[in-house]
ChimeraX commands (.cxc) that place a marker at each C-alpha (Angstrom):
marker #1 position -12.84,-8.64,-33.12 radius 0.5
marker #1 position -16.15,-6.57,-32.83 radius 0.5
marker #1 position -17.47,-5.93,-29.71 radius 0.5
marker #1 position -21.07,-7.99,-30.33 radius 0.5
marker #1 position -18.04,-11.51,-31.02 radius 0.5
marker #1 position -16.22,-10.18,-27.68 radius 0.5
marker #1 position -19.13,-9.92,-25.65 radius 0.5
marker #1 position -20.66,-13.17,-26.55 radius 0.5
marker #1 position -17.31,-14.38,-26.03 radius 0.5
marker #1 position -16.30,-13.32,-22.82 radius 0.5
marker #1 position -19.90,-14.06,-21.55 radius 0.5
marker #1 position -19.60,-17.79,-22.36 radius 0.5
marker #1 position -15.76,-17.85,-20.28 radius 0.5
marker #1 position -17.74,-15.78,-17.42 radius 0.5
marker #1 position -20.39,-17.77,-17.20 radius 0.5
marker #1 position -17.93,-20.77,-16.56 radius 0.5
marker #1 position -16.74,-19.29,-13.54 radius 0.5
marker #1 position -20.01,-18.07,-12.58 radius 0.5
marker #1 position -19.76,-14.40,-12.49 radius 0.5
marker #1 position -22.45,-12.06,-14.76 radius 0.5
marker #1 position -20.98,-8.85,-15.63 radius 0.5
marker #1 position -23.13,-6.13,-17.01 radius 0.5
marker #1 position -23.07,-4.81,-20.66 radius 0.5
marker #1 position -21.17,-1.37,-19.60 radius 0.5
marker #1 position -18.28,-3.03,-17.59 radius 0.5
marker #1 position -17.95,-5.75,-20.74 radius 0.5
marker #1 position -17.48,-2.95,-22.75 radius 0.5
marker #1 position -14.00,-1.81,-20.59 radius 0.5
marker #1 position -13.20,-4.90,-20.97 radius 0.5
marker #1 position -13.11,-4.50,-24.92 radius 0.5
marker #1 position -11.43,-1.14,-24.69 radius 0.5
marker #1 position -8.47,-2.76,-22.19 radius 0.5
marker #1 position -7.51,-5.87,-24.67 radius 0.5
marker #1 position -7.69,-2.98,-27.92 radius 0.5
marker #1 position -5.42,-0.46,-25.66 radius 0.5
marker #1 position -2.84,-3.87,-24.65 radius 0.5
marker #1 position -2.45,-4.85,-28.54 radius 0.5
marker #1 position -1.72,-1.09,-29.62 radius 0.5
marker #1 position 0.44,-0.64,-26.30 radius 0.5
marker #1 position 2.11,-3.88,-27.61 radius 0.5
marker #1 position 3.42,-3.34,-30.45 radius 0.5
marker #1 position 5.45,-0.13,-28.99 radius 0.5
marker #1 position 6.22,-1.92,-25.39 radius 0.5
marker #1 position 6.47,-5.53,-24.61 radius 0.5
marker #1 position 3.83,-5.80,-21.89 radius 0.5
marker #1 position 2.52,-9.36,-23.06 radius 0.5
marker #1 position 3.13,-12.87,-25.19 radius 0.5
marker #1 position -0.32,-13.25,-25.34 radius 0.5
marker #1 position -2.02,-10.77,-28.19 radius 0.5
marker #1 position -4.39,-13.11,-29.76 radius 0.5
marker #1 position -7.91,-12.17,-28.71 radius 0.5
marker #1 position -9.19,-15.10,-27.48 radius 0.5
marker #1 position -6.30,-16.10,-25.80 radius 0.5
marker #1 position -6.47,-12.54,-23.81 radius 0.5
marker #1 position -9.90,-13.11,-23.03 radius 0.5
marker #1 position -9.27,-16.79,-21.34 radius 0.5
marker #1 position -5.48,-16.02,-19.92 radius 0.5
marker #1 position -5.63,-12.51,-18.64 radius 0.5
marker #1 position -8.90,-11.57,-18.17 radius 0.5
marker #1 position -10.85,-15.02,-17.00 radius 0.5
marker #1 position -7.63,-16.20,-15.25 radius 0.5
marker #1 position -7.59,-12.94,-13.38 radius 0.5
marker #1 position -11.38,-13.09,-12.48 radius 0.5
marker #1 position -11.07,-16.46,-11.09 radius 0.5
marker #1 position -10.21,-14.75,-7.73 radius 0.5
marker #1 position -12.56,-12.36,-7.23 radius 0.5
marker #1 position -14.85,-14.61,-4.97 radius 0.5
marker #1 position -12.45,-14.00,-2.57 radius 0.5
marker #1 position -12.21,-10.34,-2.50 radius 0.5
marker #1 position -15.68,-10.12,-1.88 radius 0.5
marker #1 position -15.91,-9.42,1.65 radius 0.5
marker #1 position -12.43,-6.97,2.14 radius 0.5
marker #1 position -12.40,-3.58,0.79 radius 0.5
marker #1 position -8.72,-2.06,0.44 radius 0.5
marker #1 position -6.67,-4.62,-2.59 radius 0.5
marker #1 position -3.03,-4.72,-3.33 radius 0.5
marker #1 position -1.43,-5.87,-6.78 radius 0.5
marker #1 position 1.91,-6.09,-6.34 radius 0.5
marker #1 position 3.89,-7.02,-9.92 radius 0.5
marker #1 position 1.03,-5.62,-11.69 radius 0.5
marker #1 position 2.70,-5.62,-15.07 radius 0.5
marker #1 position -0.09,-5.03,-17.52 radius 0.5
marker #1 position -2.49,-4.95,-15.02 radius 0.5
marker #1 position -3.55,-8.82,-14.07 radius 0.5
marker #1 position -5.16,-9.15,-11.46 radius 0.5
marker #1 position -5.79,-5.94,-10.30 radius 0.5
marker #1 position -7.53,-4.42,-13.66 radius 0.5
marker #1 position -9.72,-6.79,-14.49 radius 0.5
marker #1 position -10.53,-6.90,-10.53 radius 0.5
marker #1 position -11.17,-3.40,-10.32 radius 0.5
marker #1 position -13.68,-2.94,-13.24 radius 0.5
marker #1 position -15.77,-5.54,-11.47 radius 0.5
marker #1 position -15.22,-4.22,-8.22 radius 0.5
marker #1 position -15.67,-0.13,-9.01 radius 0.5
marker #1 position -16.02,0.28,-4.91 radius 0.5
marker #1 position -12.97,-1.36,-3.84 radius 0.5
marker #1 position -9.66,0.82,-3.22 radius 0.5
marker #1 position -6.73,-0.44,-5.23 radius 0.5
marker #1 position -3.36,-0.26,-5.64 radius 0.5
marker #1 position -1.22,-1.67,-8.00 radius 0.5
marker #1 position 2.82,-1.91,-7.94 radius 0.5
marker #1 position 5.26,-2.46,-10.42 radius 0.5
marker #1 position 8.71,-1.89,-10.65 radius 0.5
marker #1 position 8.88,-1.07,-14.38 radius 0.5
marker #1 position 7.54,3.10,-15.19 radius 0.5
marker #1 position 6.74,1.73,-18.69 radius 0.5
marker #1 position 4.04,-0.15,-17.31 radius 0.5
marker #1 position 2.67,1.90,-14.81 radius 0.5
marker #1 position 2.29,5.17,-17.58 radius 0.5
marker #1 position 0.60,2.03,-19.26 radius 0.5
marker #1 position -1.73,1.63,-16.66 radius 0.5
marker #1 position -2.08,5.35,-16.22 radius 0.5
marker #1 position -3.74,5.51,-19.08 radius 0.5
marker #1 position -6.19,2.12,-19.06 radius 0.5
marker #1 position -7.22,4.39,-15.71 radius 0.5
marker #1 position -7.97,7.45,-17.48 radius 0.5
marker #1 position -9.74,5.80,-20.47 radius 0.5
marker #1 position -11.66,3.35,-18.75 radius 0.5
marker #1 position -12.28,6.22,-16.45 radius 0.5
marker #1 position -11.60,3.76,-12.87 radius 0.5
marker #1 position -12.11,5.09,-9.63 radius 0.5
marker #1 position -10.49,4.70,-6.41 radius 0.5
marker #1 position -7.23,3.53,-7.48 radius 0.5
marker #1 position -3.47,4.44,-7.20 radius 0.5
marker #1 position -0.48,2.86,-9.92 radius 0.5
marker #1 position 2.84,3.17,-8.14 radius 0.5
marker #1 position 6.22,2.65,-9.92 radius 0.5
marker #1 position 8.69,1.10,-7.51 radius 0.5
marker #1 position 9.95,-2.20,-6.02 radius 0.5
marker #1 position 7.90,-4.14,-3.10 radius 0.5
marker #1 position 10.51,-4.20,-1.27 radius 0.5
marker #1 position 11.03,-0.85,-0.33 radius 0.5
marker #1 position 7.79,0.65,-0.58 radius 0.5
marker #1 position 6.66,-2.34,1.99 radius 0.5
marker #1 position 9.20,-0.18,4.76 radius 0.5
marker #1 position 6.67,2.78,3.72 radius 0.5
marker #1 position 4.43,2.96,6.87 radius 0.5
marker #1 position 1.73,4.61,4.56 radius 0.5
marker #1 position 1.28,0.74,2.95 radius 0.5
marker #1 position 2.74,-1.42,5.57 radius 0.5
marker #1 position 0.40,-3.98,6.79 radius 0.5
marker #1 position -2.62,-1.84,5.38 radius 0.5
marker #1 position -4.06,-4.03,2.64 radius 0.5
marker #1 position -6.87,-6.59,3.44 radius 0.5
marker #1 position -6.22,-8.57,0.33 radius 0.5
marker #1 position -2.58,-8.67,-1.23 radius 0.5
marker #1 position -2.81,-10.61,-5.03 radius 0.5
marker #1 position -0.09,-11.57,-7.18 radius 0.5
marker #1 position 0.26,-13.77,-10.48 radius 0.5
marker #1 position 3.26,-15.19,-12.28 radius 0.5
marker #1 position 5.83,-12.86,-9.89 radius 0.5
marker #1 position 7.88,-15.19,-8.29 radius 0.5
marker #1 position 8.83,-18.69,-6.37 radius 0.5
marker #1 position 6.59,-19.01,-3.20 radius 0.5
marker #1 position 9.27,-18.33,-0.79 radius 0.5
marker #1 position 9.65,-15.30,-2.30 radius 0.5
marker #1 position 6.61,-14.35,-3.01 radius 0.5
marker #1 position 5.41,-14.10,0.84 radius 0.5
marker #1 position 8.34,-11.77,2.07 radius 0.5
marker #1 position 6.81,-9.25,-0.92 radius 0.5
marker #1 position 3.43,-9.74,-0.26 radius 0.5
marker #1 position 3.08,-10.64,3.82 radius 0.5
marker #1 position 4.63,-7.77,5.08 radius 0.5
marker #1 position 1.67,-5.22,3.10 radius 0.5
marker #1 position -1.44,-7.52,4.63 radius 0.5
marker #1 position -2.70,-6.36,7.53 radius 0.5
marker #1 position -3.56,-8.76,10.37 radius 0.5
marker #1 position -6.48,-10.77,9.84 radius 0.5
marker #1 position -6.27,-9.96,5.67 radius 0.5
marker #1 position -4.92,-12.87,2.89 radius 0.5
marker #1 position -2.75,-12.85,0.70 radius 0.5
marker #1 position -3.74,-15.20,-2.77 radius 0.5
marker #1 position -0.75,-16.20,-4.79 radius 0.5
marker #1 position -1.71,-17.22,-8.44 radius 0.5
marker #1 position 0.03,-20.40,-9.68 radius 0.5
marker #1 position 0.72,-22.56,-12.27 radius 0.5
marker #1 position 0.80,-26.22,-11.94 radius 0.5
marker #1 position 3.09,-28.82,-9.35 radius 0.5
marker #1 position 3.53,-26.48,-6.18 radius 0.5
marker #1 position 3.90,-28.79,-4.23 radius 0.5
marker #1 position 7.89,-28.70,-3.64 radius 0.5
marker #1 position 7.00,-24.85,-3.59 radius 0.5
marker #1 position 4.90,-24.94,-1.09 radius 0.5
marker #1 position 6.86,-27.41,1.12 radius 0.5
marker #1 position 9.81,-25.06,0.89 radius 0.5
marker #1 position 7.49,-21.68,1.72 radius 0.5
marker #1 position 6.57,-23.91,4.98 radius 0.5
marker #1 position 9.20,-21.48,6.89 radius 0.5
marker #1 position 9.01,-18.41,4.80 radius 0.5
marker #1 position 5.08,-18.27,5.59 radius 0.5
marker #1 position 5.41,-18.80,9.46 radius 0.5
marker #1 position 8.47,-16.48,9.81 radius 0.5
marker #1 position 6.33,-13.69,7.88 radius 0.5
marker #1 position 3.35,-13.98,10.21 radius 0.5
marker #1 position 1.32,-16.07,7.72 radius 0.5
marker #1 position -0.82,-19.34,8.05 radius 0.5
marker #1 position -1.40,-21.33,4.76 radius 0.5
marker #1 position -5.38,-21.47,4.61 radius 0.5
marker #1 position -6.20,-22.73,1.37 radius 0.5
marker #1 position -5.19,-24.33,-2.01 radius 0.5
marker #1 position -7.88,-24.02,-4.85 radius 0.5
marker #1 position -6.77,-26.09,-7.73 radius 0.5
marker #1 position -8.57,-26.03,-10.98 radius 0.5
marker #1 position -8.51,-25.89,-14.89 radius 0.5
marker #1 position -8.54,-23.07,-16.52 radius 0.5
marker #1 position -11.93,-22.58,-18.63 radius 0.5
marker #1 position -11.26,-22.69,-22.15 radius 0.5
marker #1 position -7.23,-24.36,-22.24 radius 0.5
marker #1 position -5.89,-27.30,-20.79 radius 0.5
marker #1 position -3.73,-24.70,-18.28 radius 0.5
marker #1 position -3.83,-26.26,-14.77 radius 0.5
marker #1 position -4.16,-23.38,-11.79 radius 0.5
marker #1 position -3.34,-23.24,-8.11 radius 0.5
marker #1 position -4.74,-20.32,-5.99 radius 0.5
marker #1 position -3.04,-20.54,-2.78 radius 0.5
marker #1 position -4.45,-18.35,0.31 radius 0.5
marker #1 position -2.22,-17.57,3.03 radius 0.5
marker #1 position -4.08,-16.06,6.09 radius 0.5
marker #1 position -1.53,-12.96,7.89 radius 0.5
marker #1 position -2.19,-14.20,11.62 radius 0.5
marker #1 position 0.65,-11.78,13.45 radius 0.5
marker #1 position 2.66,-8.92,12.88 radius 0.5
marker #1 position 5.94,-9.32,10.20 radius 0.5
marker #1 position 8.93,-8.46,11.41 radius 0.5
marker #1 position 10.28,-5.48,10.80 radius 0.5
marker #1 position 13.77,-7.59,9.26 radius 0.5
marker #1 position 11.69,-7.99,6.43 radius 0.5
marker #1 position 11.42,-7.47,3.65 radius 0.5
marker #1 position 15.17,-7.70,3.16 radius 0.5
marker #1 position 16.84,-5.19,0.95 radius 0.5
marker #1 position 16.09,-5.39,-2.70 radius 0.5
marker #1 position 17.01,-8.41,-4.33 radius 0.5
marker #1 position 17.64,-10.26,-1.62 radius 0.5
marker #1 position 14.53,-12.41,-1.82 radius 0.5
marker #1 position 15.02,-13.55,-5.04 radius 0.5
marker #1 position 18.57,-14.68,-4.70 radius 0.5
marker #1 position 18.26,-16.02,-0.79 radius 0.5
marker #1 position 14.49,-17.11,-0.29 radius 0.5
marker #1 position 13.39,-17.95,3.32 radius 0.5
marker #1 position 13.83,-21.61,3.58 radius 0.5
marker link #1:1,2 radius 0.2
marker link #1:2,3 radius 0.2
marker link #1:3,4 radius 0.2
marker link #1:4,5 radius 0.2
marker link #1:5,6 radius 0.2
marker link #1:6,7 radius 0.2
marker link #1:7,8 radius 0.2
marker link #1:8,9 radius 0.2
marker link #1:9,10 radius 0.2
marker link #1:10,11 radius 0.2
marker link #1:11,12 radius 0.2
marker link #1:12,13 radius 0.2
marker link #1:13,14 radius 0.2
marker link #1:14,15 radius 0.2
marker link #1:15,16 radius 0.2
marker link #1:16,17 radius 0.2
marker link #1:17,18 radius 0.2
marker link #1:18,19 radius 0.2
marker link #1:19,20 radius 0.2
marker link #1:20,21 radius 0.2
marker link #1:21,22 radius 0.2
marker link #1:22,23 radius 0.2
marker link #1:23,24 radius 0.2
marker link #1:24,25 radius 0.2
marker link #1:25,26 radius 0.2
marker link #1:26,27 radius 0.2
marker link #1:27,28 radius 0.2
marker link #1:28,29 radius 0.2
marker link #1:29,30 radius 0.2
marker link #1:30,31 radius 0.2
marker link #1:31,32 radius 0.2
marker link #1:32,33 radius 0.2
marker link #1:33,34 radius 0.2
marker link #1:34,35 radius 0.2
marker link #1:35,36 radius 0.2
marker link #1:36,37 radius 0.2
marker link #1:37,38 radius 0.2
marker link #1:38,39 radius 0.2
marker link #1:39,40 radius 0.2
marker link #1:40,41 radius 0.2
marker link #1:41,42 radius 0.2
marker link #1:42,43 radius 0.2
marker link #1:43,44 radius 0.2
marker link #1:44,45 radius 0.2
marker link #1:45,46 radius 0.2
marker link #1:46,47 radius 0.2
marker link #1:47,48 radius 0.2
marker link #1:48,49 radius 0.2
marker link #1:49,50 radius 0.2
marker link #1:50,51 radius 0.2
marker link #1:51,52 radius 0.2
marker link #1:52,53 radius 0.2
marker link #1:53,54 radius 0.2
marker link #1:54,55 radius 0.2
marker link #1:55,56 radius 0.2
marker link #1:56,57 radius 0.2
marker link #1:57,58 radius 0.2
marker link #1:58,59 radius 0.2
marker link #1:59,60 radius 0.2
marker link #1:60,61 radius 0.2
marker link #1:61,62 radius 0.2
marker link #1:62,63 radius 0.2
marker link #1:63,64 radius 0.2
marker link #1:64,65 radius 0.2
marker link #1:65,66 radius 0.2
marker link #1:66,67 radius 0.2
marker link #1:67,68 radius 0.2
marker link #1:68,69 radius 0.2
marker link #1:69,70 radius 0.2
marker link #1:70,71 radius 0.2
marker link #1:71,72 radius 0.2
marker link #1:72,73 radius 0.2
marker link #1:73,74 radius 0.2
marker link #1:74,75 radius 0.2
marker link #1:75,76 radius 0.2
marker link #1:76,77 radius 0.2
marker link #1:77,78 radius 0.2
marker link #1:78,79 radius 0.2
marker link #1:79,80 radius 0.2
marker link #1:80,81 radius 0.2
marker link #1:81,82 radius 0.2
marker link #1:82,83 radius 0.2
marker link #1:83,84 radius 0.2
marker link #1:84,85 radius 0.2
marker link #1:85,86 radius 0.2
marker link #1:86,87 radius 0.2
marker link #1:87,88 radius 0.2
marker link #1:88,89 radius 0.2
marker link #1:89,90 radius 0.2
marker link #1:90,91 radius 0.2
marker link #1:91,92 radius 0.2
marker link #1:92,93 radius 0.2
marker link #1:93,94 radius 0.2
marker link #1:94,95 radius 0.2
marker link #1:95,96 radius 0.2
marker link #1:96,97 radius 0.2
marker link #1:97,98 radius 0.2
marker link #1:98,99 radius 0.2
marker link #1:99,100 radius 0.2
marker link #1:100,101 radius 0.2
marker link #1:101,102 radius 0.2
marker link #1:102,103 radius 0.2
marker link #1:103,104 radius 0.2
marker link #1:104,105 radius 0.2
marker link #1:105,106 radius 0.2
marker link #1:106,107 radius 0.2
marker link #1:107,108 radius 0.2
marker link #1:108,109 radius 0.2
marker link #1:109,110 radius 0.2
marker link #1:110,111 radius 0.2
marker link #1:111,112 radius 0.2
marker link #1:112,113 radius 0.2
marker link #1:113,114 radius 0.2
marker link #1:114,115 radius 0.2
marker link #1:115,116 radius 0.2
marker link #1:116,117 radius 0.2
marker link #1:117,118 radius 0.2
marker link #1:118,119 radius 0.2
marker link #1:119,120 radius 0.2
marker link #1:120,121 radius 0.2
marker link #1:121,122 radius 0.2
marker link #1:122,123 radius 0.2
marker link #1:123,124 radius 0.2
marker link #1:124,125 radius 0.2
marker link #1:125,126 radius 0.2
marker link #1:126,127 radius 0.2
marker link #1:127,128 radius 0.2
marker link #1:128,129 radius 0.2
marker link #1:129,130 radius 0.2
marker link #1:130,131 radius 0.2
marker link #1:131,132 radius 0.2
marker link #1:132,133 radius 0.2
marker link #1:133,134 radius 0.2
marker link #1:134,135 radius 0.2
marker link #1:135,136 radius 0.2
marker link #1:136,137 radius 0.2
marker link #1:137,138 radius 0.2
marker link #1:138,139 radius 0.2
marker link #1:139,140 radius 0.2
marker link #1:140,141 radius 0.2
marker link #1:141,142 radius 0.2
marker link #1:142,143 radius 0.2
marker link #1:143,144 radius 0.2
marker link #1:144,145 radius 0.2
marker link #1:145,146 radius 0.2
marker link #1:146,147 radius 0.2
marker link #1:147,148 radius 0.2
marker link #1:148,149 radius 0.2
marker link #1:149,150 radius 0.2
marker link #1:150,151 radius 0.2
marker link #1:151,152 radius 0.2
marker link #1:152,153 radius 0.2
marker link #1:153,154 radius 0.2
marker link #1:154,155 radius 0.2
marker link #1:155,156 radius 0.2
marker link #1:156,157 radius 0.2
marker link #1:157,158 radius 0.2
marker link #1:158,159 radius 0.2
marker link #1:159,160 radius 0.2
marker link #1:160,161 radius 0.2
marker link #1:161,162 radius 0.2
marker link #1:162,163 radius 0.2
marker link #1:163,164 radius 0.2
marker link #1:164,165 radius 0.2
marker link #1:165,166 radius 0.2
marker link #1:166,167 radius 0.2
marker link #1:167,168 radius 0.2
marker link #1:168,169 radius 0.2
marker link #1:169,170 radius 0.2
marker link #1:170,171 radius 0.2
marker link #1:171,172 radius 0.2
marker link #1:172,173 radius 0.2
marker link #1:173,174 radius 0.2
marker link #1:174,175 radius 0.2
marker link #1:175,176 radius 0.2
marker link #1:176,177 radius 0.2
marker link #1:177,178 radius 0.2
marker link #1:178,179 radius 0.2
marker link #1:179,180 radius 0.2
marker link #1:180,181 radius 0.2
marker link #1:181,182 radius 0.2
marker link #1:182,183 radius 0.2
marker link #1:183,184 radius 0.2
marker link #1:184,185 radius 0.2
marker link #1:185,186 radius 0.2
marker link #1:186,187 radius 0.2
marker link #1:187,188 radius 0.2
marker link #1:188,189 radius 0.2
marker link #1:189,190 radius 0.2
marker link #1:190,191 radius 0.2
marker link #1:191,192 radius 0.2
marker link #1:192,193 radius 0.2
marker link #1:193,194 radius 0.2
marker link #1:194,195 radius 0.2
marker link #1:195,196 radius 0.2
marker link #1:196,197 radius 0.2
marker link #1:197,198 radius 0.2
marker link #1:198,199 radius 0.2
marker link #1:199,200 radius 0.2
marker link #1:200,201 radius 0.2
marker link #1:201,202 radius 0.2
marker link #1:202,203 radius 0.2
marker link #1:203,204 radius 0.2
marker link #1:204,205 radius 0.2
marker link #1:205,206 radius 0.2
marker link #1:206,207 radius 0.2
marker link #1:207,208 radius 0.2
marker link #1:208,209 radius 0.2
marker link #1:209,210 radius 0.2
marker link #1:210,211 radius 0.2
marker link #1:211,212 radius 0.2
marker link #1:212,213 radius 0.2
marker link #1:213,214 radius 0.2
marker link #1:214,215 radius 0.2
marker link #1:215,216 radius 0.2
marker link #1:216,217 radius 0.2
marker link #1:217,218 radius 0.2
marker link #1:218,219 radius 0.2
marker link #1:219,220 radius 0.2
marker link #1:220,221 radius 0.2
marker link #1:221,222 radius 0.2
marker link #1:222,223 radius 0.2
marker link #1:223,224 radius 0.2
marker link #1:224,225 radius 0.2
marker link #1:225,226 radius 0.2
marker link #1:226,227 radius 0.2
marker link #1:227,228 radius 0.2
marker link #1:228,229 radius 0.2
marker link #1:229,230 radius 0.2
marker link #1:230,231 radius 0.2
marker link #1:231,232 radius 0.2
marker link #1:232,233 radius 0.2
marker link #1:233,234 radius 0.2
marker link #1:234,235 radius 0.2
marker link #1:235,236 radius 0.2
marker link #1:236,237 radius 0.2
marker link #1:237,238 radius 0.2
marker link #1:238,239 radius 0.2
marker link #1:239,240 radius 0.2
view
């Protein structure tokens, strides 16, 4: 695809969720989905390598959060894989502070180097597991906004993400379709965590028939310093 197609391209998706991007950041855009094919084909960071399909499933889907980082400053990613949300977040947003986690180093020398070509500011890509690095007192409860997409049941999504939002700050969990048994059985998981279920923004994805669910939990008191439990522990014995 040549960059005049992308641009047209990606303008039409962006337009559907209301958002104008200028001409410079469209063309990081265009330099991030040609860096994920090549990275591709030498480490599985993606199913999705058609370019369209990048365009409406990684980069749209990521950007359909972004009106609610508007007003907070300091944005976690927290199993960042190839970068979605936090990349596509980030060249939008060149004065936030960012931080993106992942557990696997293959992705993060990935990301390492979408930094240094796309040449992004104000960010830090840190290989290791939420759980421990949320016992760090440099990250605990220091992000306004903590995002995550595709990571992980709700229940055990909030004892990664709670314990990193600061009082006051959200988290937004990015999910597919029918949460509703999810969220029912997060009910306890949220509350125990310090959190306070705010919102639930349901919608179709522009451009595919993929239904999403952006859920915003509000942090409301301290988390216990119990949690999170030791590395995977959350996974196998959710809060319920």
């Amino acid at each position: 695809m040549e960059i005049k197609q992308f641009k047209a391209l990606f303008k039409e998706y962006l337009d559907k969720i209301k958002i104008d991007v200028e001409d410079s950041k469209i063309e990081k855009f265009f330099d991030y989905m040609n860096l994920l094919i090549s990275w591709n084909q030498k480490i599985n960071l993606t199913a999705i390598t058609e370019e369209k399909e990048i365009i409406i499933k990684h980069f749209i889907d990521s950007l359909t959060i972004n009106k609610y980082i508007e007003n907070y400053n300091k944005i976690y990613d927290i199993g960042s894989g190839a970068g979605f949300p936090g990349i596509p977040l980030k060249i939008l947003n060149d004065n936030k502070e960012f931080t993106l986690i992942d557990a696997l180093n293959k992705r993060i020398v990935f990301l390492n180097e979408i930094k240094d070509k796309l040449e992004l500011k104000q960010i830090e890509l840190i290989h290791g597991r939420v759980e421990d690095l949320a016992k760090n007192i440099e990250y605990r409860e220091k992000g306004e906004v903590v995002v995550s997409r595709a990571v992980a049941n709700l229940s055990t999504l909030v004892e990664y993400m709670l314990p990193f939002v600061k009082i006051g700050g959200i988290c937004i969990c990015m999910k597919g379709n029918n949460i509703s048994e999810e969220l029912k059985n997060a009910e306890k998981a949220i509350n125990i965590l310090g959190g306070e279920l705010e919102n639930i923004d349901n919608f179709v994805l522009p451009g595919s028939d993929l239904e999403r669910n952006i859920v915003i939990i509000r942090k409301i008191k301290n988390t216990s310093s119990k949690y999170p439990r030791k590395a995977g522990i959350p996974s196998k014995k959710p809060l319920q």
